[in-house]
ROSE-4610 file (N, C-alpha, C; in Angstrom, 1 decimal, always signed):
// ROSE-4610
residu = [X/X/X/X/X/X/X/X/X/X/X/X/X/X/X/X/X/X/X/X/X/X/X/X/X/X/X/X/X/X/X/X/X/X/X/X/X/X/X/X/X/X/X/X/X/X/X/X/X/X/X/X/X/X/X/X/X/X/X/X/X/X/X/X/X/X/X/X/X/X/X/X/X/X/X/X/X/X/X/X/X/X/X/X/X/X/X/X/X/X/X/X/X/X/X/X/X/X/X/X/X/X/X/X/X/X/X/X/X/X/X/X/X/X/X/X/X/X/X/X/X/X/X/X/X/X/X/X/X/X/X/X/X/X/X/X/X/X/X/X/X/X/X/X/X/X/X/X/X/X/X/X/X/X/X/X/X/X/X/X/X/X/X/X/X/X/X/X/X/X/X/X/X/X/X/X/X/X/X/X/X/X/X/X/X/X/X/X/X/X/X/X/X/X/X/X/X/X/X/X/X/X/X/X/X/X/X/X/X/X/X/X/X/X/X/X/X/X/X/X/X/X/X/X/X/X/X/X/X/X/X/X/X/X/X/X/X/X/X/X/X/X/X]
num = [1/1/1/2/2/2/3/3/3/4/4/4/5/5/5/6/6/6/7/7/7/8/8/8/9/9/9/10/10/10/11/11/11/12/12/12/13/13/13/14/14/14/15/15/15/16/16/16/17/17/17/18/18/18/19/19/19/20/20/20/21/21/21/22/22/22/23/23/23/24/24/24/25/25/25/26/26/26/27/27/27/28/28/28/29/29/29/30/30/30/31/31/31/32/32/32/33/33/33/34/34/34/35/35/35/36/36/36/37/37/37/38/38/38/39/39/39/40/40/40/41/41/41/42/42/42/43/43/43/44/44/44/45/45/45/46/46/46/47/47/47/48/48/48/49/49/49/50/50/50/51/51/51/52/52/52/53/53/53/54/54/54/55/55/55/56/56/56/57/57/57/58/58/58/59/59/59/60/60/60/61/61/61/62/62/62/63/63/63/64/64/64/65/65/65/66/66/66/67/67/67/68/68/68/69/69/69/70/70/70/71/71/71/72/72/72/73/73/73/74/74/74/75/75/75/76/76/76/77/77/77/78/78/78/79/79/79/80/80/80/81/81/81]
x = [+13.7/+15.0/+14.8/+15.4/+14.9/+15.9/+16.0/+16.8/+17.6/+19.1/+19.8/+19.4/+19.1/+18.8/+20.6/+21.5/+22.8/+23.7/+24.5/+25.9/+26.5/+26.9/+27.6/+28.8/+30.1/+31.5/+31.6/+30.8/+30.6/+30.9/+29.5/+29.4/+30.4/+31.0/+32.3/+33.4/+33.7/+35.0/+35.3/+34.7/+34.3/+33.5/+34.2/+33.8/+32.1/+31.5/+29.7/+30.4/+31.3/+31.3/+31.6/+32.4/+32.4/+31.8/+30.7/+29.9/+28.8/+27.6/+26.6/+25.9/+25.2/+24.6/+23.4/+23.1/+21.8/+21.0/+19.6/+19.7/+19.4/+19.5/+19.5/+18.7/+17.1/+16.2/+16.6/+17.4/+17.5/+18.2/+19.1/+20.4/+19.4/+20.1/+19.6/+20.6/+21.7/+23.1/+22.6/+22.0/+22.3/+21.6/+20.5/+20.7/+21.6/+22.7/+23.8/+24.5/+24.9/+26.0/+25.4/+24.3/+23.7/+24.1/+24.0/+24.0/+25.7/+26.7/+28.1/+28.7/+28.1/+28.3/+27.4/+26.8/+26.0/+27.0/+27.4/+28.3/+29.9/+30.2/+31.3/+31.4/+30.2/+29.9/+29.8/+28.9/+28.8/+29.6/+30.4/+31.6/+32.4/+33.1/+34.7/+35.8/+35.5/+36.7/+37.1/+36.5/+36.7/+37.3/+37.1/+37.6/+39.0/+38.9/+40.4/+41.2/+41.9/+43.5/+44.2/+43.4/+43.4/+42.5/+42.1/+41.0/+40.0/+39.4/+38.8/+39.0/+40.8/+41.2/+41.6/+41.3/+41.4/+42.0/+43.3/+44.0/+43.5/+42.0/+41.4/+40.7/+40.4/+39.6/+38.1/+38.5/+36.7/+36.5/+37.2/+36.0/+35.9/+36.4/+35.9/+34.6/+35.0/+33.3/+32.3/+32.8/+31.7/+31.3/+32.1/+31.4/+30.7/+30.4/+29.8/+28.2/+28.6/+27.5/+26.7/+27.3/+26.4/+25.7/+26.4/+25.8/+24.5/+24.8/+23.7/+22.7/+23.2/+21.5/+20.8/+21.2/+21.1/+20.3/+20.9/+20.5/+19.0/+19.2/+18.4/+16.9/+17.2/+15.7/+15.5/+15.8/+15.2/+15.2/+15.4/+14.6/+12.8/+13.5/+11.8/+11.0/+11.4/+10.7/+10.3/+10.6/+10.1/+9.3/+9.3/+8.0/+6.5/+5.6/+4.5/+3.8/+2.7/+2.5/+1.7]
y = [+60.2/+59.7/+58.5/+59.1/+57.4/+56.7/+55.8/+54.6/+55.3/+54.9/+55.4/+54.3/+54.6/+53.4/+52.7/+53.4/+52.6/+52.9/+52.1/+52.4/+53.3/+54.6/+55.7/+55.3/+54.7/+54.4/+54.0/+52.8/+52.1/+52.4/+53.2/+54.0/+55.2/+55.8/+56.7/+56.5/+55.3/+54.4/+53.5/+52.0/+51.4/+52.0/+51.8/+52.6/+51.7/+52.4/+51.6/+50.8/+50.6/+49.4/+48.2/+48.1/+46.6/+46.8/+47.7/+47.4/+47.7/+47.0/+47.6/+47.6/+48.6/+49.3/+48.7/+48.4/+47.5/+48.3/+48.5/+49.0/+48.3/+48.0/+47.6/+46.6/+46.9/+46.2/+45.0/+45.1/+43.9/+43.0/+43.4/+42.4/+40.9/+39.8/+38.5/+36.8/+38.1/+37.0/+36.5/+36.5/+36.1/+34.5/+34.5/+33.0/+31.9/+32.7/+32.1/+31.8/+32.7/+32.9/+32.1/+31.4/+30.9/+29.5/+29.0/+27.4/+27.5/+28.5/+28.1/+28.3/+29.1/+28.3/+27.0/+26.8/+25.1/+24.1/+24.4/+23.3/+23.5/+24.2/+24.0/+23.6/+23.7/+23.3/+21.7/+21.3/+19.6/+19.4/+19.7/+19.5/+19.3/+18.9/+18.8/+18.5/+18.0/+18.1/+19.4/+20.5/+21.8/+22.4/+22.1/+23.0/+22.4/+21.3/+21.0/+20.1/+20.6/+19.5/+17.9/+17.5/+16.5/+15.3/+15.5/+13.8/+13.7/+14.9/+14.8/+15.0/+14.5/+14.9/+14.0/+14.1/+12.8/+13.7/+12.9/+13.5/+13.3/+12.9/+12.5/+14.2/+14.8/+15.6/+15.0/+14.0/+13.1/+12.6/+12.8/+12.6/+13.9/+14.8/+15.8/+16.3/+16.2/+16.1/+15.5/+14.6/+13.1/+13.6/+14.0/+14.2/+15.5/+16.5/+18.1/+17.5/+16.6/+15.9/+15.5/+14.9/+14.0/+14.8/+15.9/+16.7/+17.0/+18.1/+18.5/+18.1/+16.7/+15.9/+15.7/+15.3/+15.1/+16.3/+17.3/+18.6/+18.9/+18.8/+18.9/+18.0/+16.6/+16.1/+16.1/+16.7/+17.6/+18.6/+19.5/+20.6/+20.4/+19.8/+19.1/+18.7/+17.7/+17.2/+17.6/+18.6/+19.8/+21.0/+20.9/+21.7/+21.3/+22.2/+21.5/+21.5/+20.6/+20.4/+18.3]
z = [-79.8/-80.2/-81.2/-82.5/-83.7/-83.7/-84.3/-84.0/-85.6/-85.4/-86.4/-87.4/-89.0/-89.8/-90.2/-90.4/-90.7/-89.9/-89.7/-88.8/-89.6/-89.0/-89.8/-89.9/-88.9/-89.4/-90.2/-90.5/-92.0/-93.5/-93.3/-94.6/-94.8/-93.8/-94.0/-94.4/-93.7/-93.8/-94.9/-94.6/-96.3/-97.1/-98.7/-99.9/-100.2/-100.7/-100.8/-102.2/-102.9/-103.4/-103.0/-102.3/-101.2/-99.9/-99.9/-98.6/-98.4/-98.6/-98.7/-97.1/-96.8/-95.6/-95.6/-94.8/-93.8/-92.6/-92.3/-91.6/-89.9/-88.7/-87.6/-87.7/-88.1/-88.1/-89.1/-90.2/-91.3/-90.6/-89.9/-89.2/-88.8/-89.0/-88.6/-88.7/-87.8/-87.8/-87.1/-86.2/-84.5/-84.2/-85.4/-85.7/-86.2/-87.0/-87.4/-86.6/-86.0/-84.6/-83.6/-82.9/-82.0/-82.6/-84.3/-84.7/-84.4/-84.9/-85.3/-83.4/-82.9/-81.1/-80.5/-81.1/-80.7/-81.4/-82.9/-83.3/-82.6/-82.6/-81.8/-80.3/-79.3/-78.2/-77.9/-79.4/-79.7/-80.2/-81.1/-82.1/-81.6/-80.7/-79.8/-80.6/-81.5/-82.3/-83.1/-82.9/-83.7/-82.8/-81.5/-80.4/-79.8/-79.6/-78.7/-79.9/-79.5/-80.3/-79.9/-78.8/-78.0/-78.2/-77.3/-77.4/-78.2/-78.8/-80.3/-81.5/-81.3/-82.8/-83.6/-85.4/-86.1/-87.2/-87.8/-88.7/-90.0/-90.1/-91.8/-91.9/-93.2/-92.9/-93.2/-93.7/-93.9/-92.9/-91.6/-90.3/-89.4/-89.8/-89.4/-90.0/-91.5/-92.4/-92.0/-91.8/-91.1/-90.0/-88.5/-87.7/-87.6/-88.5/-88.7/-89.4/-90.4/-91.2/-90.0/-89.2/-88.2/-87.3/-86.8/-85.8/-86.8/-87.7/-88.5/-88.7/-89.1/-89.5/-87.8/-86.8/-85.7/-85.2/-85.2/-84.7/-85.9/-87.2/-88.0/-87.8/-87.1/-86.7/-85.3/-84.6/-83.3/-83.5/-84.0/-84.5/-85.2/-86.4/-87.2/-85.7/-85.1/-84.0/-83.3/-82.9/-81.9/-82.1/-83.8/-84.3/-84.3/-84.0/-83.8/-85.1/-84.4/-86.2/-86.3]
């Protein structure tokens, strides 16, 4: 049994000019998807409407900036080396 190389609905349904087909093995959201549920997890102001909410959007900027860099040198840190 091979591993299908593209999702068939895909390529049936959307036209191959706005969609180009990938096959299983290329996929490599799931690193994406793992940071944008970490920032929203640290982020409390993205999630609730309440006690982490500030009506500037430059502190919303501010505090995404902050996580980032934050998150960004514990990562470095934790690389060996």
């Amino acid at each position: 049994m091979g591993v299908e190389p593209y999702y068939a609905p895909y390529t049936r349904i959307i036209p191959s000019s706005r969609h180009r087909a990938i096959s299983k093995l290329a996929r490599k959201t799931n690193h994406v998807e793992r940071f944008n549920c970490t920032l929203r997890q640290r982020v409390s102001r993205l999630v609730r409407a309440t006690l982490s909410f500030s009506k500037k959007l430059s502190n919303h900027i501010g505090a995404i900036r902050y996580f980032i860099c934050g998150y960004n040198i514990t990562k470095c840190a934790a690389l060996p080396g």
